[in-house]
C-alpha positions as a printed NumPy array, in Angstrom:
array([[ -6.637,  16.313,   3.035],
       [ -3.173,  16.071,   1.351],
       [ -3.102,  14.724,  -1.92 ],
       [  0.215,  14.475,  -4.259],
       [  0.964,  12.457,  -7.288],
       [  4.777,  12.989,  -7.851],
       [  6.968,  11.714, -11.138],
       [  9.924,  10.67 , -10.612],
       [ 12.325,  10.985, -13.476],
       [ 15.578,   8.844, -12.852],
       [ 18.094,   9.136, -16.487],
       [ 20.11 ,   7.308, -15.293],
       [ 18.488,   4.369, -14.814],
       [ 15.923,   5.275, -17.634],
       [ 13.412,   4.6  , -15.094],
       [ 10.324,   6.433, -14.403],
       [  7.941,   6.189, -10.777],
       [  5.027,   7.702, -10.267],
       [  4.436,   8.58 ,  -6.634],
       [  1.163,   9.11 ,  -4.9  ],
       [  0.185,  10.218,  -1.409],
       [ -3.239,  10.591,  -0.519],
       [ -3.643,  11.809,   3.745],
       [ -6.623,  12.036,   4.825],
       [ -5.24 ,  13.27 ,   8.218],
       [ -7.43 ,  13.069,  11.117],
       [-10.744,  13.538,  11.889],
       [-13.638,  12.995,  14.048],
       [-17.307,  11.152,  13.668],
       [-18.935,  13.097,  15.916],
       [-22.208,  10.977,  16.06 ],
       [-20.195,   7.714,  17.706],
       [-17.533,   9.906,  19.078],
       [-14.752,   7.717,  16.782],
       [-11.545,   9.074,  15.592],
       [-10.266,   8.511,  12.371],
       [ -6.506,   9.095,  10.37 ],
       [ -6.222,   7.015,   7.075],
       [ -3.052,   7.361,   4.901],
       [ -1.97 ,   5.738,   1.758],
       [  1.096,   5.631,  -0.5  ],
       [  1.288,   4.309,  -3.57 ],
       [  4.196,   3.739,  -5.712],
       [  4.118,   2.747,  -9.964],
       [  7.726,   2.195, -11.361],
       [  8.601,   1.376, -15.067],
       [ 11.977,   0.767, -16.378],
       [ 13.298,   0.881, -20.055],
       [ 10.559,   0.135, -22.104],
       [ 10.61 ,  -3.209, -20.1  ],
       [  7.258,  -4.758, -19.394],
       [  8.909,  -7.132, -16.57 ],
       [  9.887,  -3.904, -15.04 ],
       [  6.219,  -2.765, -14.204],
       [  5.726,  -2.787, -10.522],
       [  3.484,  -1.376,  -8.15 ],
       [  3.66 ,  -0.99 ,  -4.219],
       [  0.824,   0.38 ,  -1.518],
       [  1.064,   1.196,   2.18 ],
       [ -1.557,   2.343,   3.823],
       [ -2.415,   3.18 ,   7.874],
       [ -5.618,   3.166,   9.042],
       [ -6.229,   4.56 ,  12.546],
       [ -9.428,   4.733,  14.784],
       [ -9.469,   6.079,  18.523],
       [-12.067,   6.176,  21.138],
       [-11.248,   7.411,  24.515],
       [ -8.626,   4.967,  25.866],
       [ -9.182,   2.239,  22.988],
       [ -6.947,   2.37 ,  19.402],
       [ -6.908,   0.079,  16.908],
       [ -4.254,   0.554,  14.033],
       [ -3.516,  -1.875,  10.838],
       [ -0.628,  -1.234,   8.53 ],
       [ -0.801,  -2.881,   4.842],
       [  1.953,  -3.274,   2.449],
       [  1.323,  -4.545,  -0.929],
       [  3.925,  -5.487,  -3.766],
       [  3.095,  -6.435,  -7.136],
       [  5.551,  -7.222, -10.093],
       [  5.57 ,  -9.671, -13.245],
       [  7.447, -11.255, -15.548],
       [  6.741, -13.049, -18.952],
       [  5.008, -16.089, -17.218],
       [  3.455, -15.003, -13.9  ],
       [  2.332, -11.762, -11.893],
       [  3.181, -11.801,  -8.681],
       [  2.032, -10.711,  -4.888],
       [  3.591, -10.03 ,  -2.199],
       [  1.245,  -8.407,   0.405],
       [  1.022,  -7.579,   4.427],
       [ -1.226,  -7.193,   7.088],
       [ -0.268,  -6.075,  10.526],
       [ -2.96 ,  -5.351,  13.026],
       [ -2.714,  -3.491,  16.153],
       [ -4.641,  -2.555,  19.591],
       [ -3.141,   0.294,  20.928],
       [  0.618,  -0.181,  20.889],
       [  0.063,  -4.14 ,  20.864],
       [  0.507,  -6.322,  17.819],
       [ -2.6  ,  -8.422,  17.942],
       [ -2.519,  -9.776,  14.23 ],
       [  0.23 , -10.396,  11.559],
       [ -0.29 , -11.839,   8.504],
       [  1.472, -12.4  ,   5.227],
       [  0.545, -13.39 ,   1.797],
       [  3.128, -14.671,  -1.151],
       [  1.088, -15.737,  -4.814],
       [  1.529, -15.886,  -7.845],
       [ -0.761, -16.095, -11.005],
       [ -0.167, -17.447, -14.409],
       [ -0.407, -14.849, -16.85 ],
       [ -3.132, -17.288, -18.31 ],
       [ -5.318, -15.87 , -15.26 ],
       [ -4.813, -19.254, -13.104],
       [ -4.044, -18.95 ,  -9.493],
       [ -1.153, -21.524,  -8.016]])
């Protein structure tokens, strides 16, 4: 397993990311014969003392293998803010072996007041 949480100073921009990887890499469940790789990155960025600025971002790949059958789904997730709403951007893609077989996407956003629109 590979596991890194990175800061990223940029001075420039007086803006500050943390980054973090966890890999799981691969690995087998022997009992049902089932191969498994999971991977996630997740990114937290903060700019200037600005609370509008916060955002946060995941992407994560989950494999699983069996003989001559793979399934794979790839997730992206984006959420920022400003002084009225949070917002969500978020994707789903789904594939059997090289084949997209599911796509999906996902655009919200919630009141700060904790209502969803």
């Amino acid at each position: 397993m590979n596991l890194r949480w990175t800061v990223i100073r940029d001075l420039a921009k007086d803006e500050s990311t943390l980054e973090v990887i966890k890999d799981e890499g691969k690995y087998r469940l022997e009992d049902i014969d089932l191969e498994v790789q999971w991977t996630t990155k997740e990114w937290y960025t903060f700019q200037n003392n600005d609370f509008s600025s916060a955002r946060g971002e995941t992407y994560c790949i989950r494999e699983f293998k069996r003989e001559d059958w793979s399934v794979d789904t790839i997730t992206r997730t984006v959420l920022t803010s400003d002084a009225s709403y949070y917002y969500i951007h978020a994707a789903l893609d789904a594939y059997e072996r090289d084949r997209r077989v599911y796509s999906q996407n996902w655009n919200r956003q919630i009141p700060r007041e904790g209502k969803v629109m």
